[in-house]
VOGU-3710 file (C-alpha; in Angstrom, 3 decimals, decimal comma):
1> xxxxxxxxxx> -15,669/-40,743/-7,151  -12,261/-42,395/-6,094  -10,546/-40,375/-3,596  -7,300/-39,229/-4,608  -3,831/-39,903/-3,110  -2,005/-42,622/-1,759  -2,896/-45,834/-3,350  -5,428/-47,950/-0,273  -5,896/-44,832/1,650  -9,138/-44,562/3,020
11> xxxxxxxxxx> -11,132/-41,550/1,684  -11,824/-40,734/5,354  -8,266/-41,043/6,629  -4,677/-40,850/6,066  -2,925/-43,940/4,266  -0,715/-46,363/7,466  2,510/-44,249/6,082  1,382/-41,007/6,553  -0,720/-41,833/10,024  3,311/-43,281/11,081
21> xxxxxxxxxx> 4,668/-39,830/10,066  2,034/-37,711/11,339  1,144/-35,752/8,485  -1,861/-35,499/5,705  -1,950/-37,588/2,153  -2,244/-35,735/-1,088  -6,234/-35,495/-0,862  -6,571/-36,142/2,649  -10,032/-33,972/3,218  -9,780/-30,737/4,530
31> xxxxxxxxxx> -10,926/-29,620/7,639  -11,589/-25,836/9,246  -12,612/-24,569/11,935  -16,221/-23,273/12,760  -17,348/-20,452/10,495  -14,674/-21,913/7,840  -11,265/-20,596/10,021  -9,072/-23,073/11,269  -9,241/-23,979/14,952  -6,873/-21,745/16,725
41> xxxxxxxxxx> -6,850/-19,246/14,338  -7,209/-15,493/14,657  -7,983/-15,106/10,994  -11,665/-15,274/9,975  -12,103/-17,246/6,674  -8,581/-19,413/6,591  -8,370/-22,994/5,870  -5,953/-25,735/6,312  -4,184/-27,740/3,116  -2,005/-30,531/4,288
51> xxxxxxxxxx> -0,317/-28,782/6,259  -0,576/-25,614/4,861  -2,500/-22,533/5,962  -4,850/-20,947/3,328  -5,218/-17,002/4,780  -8,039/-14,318/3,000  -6,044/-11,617/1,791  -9,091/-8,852/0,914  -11,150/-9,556/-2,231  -8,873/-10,869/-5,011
61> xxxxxxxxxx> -5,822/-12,851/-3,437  -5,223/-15,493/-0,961  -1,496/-16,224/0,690  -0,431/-19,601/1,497  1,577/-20,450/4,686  3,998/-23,177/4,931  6,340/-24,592/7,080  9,537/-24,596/5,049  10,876/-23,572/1,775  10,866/-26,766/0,023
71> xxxxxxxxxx> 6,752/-26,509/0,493  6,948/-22,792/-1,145  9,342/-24,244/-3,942  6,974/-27,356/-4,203  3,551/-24,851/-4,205  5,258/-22,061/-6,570  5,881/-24,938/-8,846  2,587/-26,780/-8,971  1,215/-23,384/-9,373  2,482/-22,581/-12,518
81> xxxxxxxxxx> 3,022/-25,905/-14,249  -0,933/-26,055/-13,492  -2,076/-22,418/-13,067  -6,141/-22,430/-12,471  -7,998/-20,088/-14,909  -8,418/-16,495/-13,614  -5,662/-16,661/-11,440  -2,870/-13,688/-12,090  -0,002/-13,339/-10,181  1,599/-16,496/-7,980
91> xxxxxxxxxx> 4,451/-14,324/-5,989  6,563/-16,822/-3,780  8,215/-15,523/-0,494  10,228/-16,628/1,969  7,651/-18,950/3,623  4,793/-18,242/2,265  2,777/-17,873/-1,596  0,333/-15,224/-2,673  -1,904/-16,090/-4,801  -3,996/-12,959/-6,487
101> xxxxxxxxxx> -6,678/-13,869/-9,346  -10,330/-12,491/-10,376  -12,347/-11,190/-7,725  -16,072/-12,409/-9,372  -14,511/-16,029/-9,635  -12,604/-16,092/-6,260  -14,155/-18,647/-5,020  -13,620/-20,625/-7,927  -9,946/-20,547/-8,064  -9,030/-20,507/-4,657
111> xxxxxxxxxx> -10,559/-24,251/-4,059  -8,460/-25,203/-7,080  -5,334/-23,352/-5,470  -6,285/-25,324/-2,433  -6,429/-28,530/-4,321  -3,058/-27,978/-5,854  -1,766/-27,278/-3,011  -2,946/-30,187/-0,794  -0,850/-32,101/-3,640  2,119/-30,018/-3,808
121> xxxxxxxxxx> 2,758/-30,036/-0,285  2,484/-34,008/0,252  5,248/-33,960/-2,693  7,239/-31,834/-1,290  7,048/-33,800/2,364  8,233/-37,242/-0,073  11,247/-35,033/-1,193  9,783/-34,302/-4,242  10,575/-30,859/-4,646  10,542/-30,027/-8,661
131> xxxxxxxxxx> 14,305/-29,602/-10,469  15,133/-26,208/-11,604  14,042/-25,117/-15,147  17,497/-23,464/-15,949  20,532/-23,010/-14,681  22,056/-19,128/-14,946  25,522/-18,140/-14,811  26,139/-14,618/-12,989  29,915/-13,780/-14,027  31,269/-12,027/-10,535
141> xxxxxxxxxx> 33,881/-9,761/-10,468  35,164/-9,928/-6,532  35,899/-5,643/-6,256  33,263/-5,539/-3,517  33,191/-2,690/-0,872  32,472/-4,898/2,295  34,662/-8,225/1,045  36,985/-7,119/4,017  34,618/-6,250/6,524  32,533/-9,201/5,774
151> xxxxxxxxxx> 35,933/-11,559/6,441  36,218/-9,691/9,750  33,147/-10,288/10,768  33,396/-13,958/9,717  36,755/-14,459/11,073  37,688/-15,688/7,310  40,290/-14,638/5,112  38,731/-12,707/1,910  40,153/-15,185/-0,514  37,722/-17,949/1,886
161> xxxxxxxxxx> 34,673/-15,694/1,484  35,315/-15,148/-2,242  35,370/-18,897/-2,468  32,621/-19,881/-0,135  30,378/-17,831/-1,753  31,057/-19,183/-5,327  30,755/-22,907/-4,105  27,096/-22,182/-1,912  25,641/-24,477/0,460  25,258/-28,532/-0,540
171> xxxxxxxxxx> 22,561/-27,810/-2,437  23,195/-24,646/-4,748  22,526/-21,838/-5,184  18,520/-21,078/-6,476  16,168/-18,167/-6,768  13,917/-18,411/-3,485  11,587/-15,238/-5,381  11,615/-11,546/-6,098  10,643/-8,588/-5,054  12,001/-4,735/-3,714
181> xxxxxxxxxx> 12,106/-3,788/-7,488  11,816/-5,413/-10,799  14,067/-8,053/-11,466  15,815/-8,334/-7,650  15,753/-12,131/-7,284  16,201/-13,350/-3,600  18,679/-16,227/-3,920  19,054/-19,136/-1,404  21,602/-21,760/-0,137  24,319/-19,517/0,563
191> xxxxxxxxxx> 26,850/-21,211/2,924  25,642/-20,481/6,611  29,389/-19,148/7,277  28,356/-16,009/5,006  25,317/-15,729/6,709  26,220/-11,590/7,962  23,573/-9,253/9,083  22,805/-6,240/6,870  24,137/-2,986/7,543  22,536/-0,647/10,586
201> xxxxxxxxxx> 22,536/2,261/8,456  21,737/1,657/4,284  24,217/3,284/1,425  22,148/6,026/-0,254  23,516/4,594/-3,405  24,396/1,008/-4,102  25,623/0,489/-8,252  23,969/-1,913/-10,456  25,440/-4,926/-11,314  26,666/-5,316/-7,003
211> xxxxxxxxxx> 26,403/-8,130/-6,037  25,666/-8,431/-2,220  24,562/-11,114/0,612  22,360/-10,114/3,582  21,275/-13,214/5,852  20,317/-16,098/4,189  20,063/-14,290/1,163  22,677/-12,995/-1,246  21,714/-11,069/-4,451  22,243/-8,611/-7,483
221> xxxxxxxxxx> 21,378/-4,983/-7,519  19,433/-4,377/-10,751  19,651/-0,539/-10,670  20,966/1,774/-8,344  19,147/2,297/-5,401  20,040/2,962/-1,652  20,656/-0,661/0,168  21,958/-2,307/3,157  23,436/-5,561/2,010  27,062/-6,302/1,929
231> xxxxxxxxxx> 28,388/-5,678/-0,905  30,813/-8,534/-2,178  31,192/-7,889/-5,923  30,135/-6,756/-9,362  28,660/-8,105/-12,191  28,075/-6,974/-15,929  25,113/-8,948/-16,175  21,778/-6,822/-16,988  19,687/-8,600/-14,548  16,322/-6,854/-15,694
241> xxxxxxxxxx> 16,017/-5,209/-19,544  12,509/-4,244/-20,112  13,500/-5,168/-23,803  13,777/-8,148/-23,931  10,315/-8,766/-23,073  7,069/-10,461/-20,585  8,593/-13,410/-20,362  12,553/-12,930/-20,187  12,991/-8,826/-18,669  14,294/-10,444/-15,182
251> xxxxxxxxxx> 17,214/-12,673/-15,752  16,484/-14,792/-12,660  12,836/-16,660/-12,168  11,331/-18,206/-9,151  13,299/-21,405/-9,110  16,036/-21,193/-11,317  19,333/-22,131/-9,854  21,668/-19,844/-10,117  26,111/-20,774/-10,544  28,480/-18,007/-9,662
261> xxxxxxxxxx> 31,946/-17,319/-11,947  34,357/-15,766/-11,122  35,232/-13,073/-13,571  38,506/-10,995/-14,340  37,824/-7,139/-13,778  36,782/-6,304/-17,207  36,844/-2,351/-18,334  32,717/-2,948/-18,895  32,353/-2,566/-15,464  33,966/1,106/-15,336
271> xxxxxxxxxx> 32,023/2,306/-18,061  28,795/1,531/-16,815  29,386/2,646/-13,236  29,207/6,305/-15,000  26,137/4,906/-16,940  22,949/5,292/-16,893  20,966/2,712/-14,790  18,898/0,308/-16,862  15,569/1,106/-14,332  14,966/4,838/-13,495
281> xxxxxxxxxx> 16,071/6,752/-10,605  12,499/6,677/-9,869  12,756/3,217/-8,195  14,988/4,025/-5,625  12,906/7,829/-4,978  9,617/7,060/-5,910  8,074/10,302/-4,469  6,087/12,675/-7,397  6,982/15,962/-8,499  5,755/18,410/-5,361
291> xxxxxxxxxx> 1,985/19,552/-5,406  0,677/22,476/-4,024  -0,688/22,290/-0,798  -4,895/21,605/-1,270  -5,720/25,040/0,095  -3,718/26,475/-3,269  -5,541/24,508/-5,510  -9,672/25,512/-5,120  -11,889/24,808/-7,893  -10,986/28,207/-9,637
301> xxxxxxxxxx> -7,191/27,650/-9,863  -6,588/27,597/-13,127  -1,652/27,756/-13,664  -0,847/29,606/-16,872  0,362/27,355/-20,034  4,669/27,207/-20,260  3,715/26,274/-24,244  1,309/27,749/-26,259  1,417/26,971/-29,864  -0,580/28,175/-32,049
311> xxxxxxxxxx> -3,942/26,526/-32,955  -2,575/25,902/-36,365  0,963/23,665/-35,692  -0,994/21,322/-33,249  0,144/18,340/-35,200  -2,929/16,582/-37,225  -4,272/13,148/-35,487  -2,387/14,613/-31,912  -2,565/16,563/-29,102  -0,399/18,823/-27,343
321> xxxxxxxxxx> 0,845/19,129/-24,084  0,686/23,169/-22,751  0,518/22,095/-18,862  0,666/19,033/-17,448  -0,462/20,453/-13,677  1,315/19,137/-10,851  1,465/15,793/-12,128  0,015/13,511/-14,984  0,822/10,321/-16,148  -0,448/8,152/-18,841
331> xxxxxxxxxx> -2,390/4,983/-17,062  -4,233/1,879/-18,445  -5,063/-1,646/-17,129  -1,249/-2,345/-15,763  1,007/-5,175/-16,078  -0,497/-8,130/-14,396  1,271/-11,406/-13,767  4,760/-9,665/-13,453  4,672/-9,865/-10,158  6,750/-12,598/-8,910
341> xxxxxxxxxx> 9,864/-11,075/-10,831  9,018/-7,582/-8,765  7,234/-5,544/-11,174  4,296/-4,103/-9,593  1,443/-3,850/-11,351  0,799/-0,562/-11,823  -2,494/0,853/-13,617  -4,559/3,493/-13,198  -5,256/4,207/-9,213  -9,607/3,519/-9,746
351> xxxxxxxxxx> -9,749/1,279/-12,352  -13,803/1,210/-12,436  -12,960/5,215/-12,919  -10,634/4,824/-15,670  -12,989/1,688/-17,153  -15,644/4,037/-17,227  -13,826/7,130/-19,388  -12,739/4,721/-21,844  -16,147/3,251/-22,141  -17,934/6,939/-22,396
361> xxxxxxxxxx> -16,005/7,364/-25,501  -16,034/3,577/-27,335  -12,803/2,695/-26,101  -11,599/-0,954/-25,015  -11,468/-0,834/-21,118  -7,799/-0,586/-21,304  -6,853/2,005/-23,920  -4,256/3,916/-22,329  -5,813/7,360/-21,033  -4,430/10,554/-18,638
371> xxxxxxxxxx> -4,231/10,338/-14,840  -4,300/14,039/-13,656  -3,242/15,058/-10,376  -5,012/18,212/-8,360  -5,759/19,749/-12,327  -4,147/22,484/-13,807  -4,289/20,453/-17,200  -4,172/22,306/-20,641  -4,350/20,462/-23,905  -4,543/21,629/-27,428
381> xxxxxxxxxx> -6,240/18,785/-30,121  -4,693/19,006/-33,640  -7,927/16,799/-34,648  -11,425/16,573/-34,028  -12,260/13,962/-31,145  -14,210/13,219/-27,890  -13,363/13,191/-24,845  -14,618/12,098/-21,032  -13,512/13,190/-17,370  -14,071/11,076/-14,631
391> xxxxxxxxxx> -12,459/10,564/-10,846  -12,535/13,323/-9,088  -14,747/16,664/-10,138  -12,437/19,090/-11,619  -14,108/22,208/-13,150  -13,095/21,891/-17,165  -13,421/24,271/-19,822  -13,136/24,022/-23,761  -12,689/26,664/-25,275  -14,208/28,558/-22,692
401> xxxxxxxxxx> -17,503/26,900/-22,693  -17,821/24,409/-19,358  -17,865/20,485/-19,756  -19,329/18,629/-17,936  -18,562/14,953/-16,031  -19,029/11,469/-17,299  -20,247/11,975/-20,383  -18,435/11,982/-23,868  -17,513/15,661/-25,035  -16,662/15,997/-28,850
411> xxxxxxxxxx> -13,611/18,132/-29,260  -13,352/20,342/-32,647  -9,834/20,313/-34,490  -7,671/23,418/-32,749  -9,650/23,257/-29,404  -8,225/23,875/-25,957  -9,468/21,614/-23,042  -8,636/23,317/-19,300  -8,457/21,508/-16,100  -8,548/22,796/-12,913
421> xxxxxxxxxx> -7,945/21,943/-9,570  -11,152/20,181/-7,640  -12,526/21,558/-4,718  -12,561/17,726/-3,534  -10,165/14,699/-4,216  -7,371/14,278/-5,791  -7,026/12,399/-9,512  -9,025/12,784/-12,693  -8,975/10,883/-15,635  -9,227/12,302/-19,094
431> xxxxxxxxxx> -10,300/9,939/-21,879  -9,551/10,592/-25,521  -11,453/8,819/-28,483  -9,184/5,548/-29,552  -6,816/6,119/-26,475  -3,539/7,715/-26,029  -0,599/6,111/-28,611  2,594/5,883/-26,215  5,047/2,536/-26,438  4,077/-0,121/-24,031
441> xxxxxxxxxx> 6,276/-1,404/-21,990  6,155/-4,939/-20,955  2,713/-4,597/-22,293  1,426/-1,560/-20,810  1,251/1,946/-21,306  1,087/2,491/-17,600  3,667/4,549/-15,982  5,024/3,042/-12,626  6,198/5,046/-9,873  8,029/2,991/-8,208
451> xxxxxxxxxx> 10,606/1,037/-10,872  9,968/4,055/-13,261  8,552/1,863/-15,952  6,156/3,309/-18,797  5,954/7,037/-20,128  7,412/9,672/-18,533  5,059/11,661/-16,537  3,687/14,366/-18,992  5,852/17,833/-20,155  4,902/21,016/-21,684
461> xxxxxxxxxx> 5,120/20,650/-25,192  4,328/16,731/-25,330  2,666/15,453/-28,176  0,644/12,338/-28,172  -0,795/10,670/-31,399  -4,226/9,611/-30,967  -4,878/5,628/-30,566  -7,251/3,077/-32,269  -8,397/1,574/-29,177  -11,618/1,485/-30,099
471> xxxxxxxxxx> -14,426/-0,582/-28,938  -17,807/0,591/-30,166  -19,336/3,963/-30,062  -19,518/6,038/-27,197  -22,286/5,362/-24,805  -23,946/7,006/-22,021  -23,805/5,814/-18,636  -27,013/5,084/-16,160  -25,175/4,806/-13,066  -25,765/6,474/-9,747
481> xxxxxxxxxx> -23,736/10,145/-10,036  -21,518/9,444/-7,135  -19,708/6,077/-8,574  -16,694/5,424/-9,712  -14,119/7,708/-8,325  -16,406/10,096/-5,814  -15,165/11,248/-2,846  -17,455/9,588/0,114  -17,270/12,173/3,266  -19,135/11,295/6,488
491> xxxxxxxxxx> -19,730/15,257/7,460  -21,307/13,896/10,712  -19,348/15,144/14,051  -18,885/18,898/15,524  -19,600/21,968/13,585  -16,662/22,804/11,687  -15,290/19,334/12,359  -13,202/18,078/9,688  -14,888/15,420/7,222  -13,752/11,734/7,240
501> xxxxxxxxxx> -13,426/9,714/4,161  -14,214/6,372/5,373  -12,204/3,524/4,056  -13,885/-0,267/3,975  -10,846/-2,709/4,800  -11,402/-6,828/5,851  -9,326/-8,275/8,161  -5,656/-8,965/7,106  -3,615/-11,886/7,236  -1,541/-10,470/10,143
511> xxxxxxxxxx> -3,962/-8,793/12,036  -3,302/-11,119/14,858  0,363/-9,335/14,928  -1,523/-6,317/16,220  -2,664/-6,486/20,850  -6,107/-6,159/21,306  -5,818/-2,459/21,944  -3,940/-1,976/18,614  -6,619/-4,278/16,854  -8,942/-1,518/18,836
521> xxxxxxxxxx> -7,808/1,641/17,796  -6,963/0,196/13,969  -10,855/0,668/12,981  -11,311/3,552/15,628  -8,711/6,086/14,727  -9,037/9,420/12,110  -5,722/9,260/10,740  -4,134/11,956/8,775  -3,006/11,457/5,107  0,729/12,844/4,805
531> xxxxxxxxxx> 2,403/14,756/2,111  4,477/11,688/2,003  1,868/10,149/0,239  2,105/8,669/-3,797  1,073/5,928/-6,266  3,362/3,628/-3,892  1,232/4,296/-0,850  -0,599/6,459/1,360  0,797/7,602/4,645  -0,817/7,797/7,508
541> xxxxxxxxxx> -0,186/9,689/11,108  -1,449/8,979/13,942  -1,338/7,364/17,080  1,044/4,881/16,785  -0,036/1,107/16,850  0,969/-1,487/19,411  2,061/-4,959/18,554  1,508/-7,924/20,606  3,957/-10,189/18,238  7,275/-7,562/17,600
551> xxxxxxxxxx> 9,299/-10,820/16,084  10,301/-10,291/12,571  8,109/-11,249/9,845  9,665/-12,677/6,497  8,580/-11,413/3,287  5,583/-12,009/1,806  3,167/-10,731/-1,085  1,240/-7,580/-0,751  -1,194/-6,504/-2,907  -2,737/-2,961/-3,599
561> xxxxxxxxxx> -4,926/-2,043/-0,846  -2,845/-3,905/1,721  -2,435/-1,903/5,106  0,882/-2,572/6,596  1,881/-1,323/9,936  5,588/-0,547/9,956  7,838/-0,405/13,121  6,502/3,269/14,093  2,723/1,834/14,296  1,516/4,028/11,646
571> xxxxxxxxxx> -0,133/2,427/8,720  0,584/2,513/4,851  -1,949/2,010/2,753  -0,606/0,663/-0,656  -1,951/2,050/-3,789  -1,004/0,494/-7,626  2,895/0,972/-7,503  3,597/-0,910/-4,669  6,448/-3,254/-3,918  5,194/-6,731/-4,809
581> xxxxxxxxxx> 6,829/-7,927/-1,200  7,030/-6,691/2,262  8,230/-7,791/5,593  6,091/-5,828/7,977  2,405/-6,847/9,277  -0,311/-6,383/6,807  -3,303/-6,158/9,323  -6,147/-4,979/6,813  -6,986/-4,671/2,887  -9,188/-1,698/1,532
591> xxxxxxxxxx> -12,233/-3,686/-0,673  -12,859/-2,312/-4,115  -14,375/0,705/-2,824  -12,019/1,438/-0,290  -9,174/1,581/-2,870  -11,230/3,441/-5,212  -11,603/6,164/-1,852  -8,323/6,179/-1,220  -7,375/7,238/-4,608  -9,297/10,089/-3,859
601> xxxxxxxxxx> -7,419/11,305/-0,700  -4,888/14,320/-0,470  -2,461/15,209/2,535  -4,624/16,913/5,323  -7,953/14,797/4,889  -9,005/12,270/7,870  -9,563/8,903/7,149  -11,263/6,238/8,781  -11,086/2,296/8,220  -14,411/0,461/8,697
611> xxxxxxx> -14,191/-2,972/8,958  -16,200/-5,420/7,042  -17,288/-9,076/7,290  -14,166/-10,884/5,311  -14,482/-13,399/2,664  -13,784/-17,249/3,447  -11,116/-19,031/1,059
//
């Protein structure tokens, strides 16, 4: 086979121009280090590409580090124009690329990620960085809070700043990537002049429509949320609509370049400063209604229905809503490949648990279904149907009688089902025959913690039509009794010792930001989960970590699972609603069973990350 690359090169070697400017070819072979990491590395399982650094990033994802933007640009591009089957997401940062796809073909994809972006990266060192797609006007009306205190601090006058910031650097303005929340587009090649730290101390509210420059960076606020960039100006411009689809809900893309107007101060703007935000509160407070503390909620609580209708106006086809418990929500597979315009993924929090109930009763594997938090669940069925439970083991009742677990339950017309709280772990799932019928947003049902997107969590007196999301007849299941959403306790230690849930994590792709003592006491500590803990992530206390590297770290991908260490040196373990970037150290990732155990933990258990071997790239 002809080696590819530069025309004469040697398939051994780098072609006479490349050797003279000291990098690889497009093609150039690759070469790692022993065991497959790179020489030098303290990441098990990286690889080099041309220049580029190929990290493991737990079972499903791998991030690419480059040098400069114009490589991230270059790789970004090459990996969508010529996206390899089963990859996902592709979520560009500020130097690097995450790349998430299927875990059973991982190997598969990520040596034709690797290929791509051997290629993309020799492109990019030619100055072949790809054109922008589109160009997209952002209207600006100059009304900004900190346009004076920004031309202090840049010893400008504002009428300068206003017009520095509409003409950009030489090269224009254009969308680096997203993240914080959907449709919050990071946009480079603002002039260096503007280049103004962020404020010490965020607003608690900054409007939609602001638009604001921190850094290198300047932006628009999609919603309202609290923020520390400077805030220049406004804009009418809906930056993210749910409505108008997958493929155009964010108005700025990876890559697009971006123009700046300036507008005249239009009475819009008034109006919708009193408006409604176009994303719910929810993103900028993503914490769930209060729970009762675990000791409250023992396998015989049971809270009393605030709606009972009678048996006969449960609406045909339905069912009813009498007590949605602390907290329920209506999951299902989530919104994948969103993630580059900052819409987390979402879905239910163990997907093999929620696969599972839908398969018990004949559904497809992602017909929406019920997430129930801690129980106290009490539905009324207008229609004869089945039902399974799954997750963790809350004692259920219909109509008195008990149900039991994993298996498919027919429910009678004008039957009551009861949930109550489990004596262990934290989330059940409740299938229903053909699904749940709610609107989809962006393509799923799921309801998202952290923008707000999907169905509200669950009222009394909701009613929810029965789906058709049927695929085949209910089945049972012949797997061991403790899959798929048990709680796994290690009892072992002092009498009356506290349990520990142990958590399997790999390595993460900035362990090495960790000292050898905080590498040490990362798999050695029983942390504490905190009440502070959600579908975003969960919180852990405990001895604080210590870093050996305290610079800054620019954003990057995260995925679910991902265990950052913010600047207190206590880790966060993110669950499905996380933000899709993040700028502190992500020194672990739970596997598959370790996110399917964390799902499972409430404030007050002690947890325990075991580290296994990680996978190569």
């Amino acid at each position: 086979m002809p080696a590819l690359g530069h025309p004469g090169r040697r398939a051994d070697r780098p072609c006479r121009a490349c050797r003279a400017r000291g990098r690889r070819c497009r093609g150039a072979p690759v070469r790692a280090g022993v065991g497959g990491g790179v020489t030098g590395s303290a990441t098990a399982g990286s690889a080099t590409a041309g220049g580029a650094r190929l990290l493991p990033y737990g079972d499903d994802a791998v991030l690419v580090e480059l040098d400069e933007p114009g490589a991230v640009r270059a790789v970004d591009a090459a990996l969508r124009v010529a996206r390899p089957p089963d990859v996902v997401d592709v979520v560009p940062a500020a130097r690097t690329v995450l790349v998430r796809g299927t875990a059973r073909t991982r190997s598969r994809w990520a040596a034709q990620v690797r290929e791509r972006v051997l290629a993309a990266v020799g492109d990019a060192g030619e100055g072949g960085l790809p054109a922008p797609v589109r160009t997209v006007e952002v209207p600006v009306v100059y009304d900004g809070e900190d346009l004076a205190e920004v031309a202090a601090l840049t010893r400008r006058s504002v009428e300068e700043v206003v017009a520095r910031h509409l003409a950009g650097g030489p090269d224009g303005y254009r969308v680096a990537f997203g993240g914080f929340m959907p449709g919050f587009a990071y946009v480079v090649g603002l002039d260096p002049v503007l280049h103004v730290p962020r404020h010490a101390s965020p607003r608690t509210r900054v409007p939609a429509g602001a638009v604001a420059v921190a850094g290198e960076y300047t932006a628009v606020y999609p919603a309202a949320t609290p923020g520390g960039w400077r805030l220049l100006g406004t804009t009418t411009v809906r930056m993210f609509d749910p409505d108008r689809g997958r493929d155009g809900a964010a108005l700025l893309t990876p890559g697009d370049a971006v123009r700046f107007v300036r507008a005249a101060p239009s009475p819009v703007l008034a109006a919708r400063a009193g408006a409604p935000d176009p994303l719910p509160a929810a993103a900028a407070d993503p914490a769930p209604p209060a729970a009762p503390a675990p000791a409250a909620v023992g396998a015989g609580h049971q809270p009393a229905p605030v709606a009972s209708p009678a048996r006969d106006e449960a609406p045909h086809r339905a069912l009813t809503v009498l007590s949605p418990g602390p907290l329920t929500l209506v999951q299902d597979a989530g919104r994948a490949g969103l993630a580059d315009v900052g819409v987390p993924r979402s879905g239910a929090a163990d997907p093999d648990a929620a696969r599972l109930a839908n398969r018990l009763v004949g559904n497809a594997p992602d017909a929406p279904l019920l997430e129930v938090v801690l129980g106290g669940l009490v539905l009324a069925f207008g229609a004869t149907t089945a039902v399974a439970l799954t997750g963790a083991r809350a004692p259920a009742r219909l109509d008195g009688a008990p149900v039991r677990h994993r298996t498919a339950v027919r429910v009678p017309a004008g039957a009551t089902l009861v949930l109550d709280g489990p004596a262990q772990g934290l989330r059940t799932w409740v299938a229903v025959r053909g699904g749940v019928d709610v609107p989809p947003v962006l393509g799923s049902c799921a309801h998202d913690q952290l923008s707000g997107l999907g169905s509200a969590p669950l009222r009394p007196g909701d009613v929810l039509a029965y789906g058709t999301a049927f695929d085949g007849l209910p089945e049972p299941v012949d797997e061991p009794d403790d899959a798929h959403g048990g709680v796994a306790a290690d009892a072992a230690g002092p009498a009356g010792a506290p349990s520990v849930v142990e958590l399997p994590a790999v390595d993460g792709p900035r362990l090495g930001r960790l000292d050898e003592p905080g590498r040490s006491a990362l798999w050695r500590t029983v942390w504490t989960v905190t009440p502070a803990s959600n579908r975003v992530a969960v919180r852990l206390d405990g001895p604080p970590l210590t870093r050996g590297d305290a610079t800054e770290l620019a954003s990057e991908g995260v995925v679910a699972g991902a265990v950052q260490v913010p600047h207190d040196g206590r880790p966060v373990l993110f669950g499905p609603d996380h933000p899709v970037t993040g700028g502190y150290p992500v020194v672990a990732v739970l596997t598959r069973e370790g996110r399917a155990r964390a799902a499972q933990v409430r404030p007050g258990d002690h947890v325990r990350l075991v580290r296994v071997p990680s996978p190569a790239v």
